[in-house]
Z-matrix of the N, CA and C atoms (Angstrom, degrees):
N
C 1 1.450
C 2 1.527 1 110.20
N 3 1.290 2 139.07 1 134.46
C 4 1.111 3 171.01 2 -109.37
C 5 2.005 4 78.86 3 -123.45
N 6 1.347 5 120.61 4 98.82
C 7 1.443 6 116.17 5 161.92
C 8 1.392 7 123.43 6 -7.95
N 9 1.384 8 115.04 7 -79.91
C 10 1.658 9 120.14 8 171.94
C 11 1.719 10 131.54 9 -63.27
N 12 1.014 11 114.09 10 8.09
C 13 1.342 12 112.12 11 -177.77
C 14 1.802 13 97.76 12 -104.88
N 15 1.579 14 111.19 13 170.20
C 16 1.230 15 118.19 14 175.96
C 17 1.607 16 92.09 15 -108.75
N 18 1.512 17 100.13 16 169.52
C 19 1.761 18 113.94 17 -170.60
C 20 1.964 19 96.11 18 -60.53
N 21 1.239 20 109.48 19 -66.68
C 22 1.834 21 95.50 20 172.06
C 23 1.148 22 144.49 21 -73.46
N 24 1.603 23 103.27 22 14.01
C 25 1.644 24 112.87 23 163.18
C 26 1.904 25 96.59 24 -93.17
N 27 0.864 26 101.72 25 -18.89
C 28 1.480 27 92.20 26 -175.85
C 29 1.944 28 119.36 27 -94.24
N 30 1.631 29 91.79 28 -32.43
C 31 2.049 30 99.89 29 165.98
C 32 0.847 31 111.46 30 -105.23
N 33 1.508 32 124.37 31 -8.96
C 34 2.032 33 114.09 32 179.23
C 35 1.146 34 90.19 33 95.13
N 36 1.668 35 124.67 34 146.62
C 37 1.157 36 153.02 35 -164.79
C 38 1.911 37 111.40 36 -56.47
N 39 1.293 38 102.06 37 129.35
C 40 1.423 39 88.26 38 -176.46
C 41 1.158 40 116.46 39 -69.41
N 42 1.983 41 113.50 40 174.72
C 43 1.606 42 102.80 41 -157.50
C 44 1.944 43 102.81 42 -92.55
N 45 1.001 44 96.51 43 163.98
C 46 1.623 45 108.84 44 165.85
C 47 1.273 46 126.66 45 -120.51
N 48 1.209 47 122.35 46 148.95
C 49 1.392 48 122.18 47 159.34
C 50 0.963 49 120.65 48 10.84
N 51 1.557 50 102.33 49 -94.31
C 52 1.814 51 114.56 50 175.53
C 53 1.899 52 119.01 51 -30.31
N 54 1.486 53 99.80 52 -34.43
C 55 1.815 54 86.94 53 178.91
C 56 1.972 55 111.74 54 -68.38
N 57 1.293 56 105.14 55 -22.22
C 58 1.369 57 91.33 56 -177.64
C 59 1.706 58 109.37 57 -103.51
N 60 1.368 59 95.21 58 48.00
C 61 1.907 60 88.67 59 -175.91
C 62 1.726 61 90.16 60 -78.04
N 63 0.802 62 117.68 61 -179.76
C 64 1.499 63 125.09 62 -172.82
C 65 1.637 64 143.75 63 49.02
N 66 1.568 65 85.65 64 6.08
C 67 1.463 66 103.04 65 -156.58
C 68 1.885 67 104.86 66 -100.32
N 69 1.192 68 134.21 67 145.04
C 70 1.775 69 108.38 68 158.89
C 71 1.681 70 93.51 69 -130.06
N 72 1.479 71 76.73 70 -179.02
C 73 1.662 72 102.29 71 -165.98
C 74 2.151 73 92.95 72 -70.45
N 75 1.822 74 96.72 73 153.80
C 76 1.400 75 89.14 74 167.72
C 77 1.140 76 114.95 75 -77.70
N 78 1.873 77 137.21 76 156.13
C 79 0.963 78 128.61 77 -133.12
C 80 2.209 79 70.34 78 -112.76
N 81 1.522 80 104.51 79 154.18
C 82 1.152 81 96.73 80 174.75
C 83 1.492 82 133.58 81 -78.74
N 84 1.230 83 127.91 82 124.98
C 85 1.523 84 140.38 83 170.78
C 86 2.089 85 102.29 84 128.74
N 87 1.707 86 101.29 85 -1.56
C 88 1.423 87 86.87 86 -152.21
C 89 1.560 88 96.22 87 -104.37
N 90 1.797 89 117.82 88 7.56
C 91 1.430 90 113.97 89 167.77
C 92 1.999 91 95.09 90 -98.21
N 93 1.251 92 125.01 91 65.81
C 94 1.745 93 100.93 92 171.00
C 95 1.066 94 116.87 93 -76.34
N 96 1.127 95 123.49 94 146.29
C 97 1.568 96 146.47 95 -176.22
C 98 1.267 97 114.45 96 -133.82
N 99 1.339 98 124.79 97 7.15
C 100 1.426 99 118.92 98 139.01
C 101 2.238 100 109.68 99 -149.29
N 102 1.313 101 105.27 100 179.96
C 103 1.539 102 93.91 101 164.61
C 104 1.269 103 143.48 102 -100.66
N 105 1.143 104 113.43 103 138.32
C 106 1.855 105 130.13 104 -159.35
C 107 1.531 106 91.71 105 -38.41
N 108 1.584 107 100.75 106 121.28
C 109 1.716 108 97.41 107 165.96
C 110 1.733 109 105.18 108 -114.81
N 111 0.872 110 122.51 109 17.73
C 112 1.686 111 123.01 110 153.19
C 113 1.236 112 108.46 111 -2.38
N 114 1.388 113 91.91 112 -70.40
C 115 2.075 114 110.04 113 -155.85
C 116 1.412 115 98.57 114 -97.08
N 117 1.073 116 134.57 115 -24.73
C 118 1.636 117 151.02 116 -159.33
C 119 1.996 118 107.69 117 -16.11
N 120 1.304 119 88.05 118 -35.19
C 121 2.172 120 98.12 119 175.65
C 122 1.019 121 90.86 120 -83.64
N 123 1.286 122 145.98 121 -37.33
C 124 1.651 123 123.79 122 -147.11
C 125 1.925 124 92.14 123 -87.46
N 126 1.677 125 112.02 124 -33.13
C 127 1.375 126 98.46 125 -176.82
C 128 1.522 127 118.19 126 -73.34
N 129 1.627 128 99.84 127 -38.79
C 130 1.637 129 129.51 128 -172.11
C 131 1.345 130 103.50 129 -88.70
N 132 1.280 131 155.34 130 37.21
C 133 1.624 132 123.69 131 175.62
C 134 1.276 133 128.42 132 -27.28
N 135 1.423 134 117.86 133 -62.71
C 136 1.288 135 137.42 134 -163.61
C 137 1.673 136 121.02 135 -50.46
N 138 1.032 137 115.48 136 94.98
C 139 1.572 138 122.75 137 -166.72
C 140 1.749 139 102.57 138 -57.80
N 141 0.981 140 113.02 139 -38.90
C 142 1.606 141 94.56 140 179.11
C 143 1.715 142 118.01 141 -83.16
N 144 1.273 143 115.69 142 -3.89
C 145 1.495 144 122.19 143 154.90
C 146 1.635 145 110.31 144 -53.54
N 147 1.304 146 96.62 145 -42.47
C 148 2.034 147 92.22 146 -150.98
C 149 1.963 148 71.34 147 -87.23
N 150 1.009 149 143.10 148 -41.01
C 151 1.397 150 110.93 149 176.53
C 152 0.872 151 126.35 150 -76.19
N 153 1.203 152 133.72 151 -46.78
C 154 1.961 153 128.83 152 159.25
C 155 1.965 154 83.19 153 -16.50
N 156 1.052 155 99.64 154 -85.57
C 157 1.682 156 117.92 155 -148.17
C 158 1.741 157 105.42 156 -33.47
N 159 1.421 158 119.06 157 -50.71
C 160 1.204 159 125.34 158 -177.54
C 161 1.286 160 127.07 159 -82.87
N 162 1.539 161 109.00 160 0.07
C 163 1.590 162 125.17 161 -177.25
C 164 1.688 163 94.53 162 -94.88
N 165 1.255 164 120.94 163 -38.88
C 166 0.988 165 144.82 164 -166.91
C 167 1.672 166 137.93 165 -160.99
N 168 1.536 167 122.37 166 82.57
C 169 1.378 168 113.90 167 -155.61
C 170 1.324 169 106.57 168 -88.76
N 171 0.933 170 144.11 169 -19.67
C 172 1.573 171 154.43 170 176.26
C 173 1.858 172 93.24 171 -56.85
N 174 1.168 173 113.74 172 -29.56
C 175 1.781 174 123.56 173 -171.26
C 176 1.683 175 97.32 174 -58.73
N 177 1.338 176 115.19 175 -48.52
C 178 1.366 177 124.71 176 -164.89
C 179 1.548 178 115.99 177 -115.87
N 180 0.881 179 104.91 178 -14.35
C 181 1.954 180 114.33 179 175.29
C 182 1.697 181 102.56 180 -150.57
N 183 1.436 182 104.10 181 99.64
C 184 1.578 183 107.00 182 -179.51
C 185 1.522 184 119.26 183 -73.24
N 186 1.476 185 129.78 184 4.48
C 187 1.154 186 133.68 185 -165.95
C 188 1.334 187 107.30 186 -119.03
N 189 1.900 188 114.77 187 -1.85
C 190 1.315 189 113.96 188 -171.63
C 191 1.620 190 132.85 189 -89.71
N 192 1.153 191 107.15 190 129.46
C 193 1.433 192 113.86 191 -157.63
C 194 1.943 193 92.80 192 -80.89
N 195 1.228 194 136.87 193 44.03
C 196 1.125 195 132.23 194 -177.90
C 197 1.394 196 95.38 195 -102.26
N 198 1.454 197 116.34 196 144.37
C 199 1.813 198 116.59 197 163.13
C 200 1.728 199 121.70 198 -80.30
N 201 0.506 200 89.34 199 146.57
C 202 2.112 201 103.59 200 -178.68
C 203 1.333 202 86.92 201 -63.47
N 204 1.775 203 110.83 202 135.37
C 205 1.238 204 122.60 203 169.82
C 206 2.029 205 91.04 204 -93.22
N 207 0.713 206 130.44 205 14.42
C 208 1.215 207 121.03 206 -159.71
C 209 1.737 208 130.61 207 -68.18
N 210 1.709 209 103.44 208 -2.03
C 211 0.879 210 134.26 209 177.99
C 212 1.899 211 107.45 210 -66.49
N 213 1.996 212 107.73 211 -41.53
C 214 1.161 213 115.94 212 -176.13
C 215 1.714 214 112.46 213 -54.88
N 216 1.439 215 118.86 214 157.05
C 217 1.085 216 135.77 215 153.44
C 218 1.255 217 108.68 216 -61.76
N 219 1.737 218 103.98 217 132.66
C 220 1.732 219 120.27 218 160.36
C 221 1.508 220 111.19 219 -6.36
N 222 1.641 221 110.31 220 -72.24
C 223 1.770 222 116.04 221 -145.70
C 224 1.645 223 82.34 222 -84.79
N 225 1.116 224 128.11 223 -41.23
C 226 2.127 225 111.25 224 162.81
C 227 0.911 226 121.95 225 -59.11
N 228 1.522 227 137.83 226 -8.93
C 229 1.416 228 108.88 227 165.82
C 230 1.413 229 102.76 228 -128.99
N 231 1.505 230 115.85 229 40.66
C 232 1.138 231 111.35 230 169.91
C 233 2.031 232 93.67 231 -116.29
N 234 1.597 233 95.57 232 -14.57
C 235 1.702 234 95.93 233 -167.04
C 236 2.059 235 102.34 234 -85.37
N 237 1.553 236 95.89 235 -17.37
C 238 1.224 237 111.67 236 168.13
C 239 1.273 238 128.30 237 -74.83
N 240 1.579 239 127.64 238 -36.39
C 241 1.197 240 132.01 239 -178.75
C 242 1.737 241 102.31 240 -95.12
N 243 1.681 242 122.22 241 -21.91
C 244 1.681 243 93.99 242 149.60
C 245 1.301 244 126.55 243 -80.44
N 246 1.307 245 108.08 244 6.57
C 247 1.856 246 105.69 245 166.70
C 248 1.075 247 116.53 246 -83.65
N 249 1.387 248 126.80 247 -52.43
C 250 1.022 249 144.15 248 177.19
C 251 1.855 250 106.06 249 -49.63
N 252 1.591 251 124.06 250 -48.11
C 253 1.139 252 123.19 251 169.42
C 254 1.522 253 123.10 252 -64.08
N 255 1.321 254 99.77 253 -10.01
C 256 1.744 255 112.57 254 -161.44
C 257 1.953 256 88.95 255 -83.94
N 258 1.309 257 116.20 256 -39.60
C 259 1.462 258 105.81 257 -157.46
C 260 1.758 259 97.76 258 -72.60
N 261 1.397 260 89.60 259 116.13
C 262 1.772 261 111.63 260 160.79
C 263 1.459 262 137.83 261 -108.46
């Protein structure tokens, strides 16, 4: 911030009330941003799927916007993909 200015001369006036007349809260489950792994074993069993997948998801779904855990250590993404197999 520019020394002489105040914080809302510099972002524009903070908001009020009145800007969110019409607006509501998102209702919960209906912004997802990724998919329900609840059941994730009952669809996936196979423990070396969910690691292929998390070492690398583009390996098994080429359209998937998921990031590579691939950064994790061996015994983490091996303690991850029996979790991941565990959900039934």
């Amino acid at each position: 911030l520019p020394e002489q200015t105040q914080d809302w001369q510099y972002f524009g006036a903070p908001p009020t009330a009145a800007d969110f007349v019409g607006e509501s809260p998102t209702v919960f489950g209906s912004d997802r941003k990724a998919p329900d792994l609840l059941h994730v074993g009952s669809r996936l069993p196979i423990k070396g799927w969910h690691l292929v997948h998390h070492a690398n998801p583009r390996a098994v779904q080429p359209k998937s916007m998921m990031p590579a855990f691939n950064y994790l250590r061996k015994k983490d993404l091996d303690a991850l993909a029996d979790y991941m197999a565990s959900l039934k």
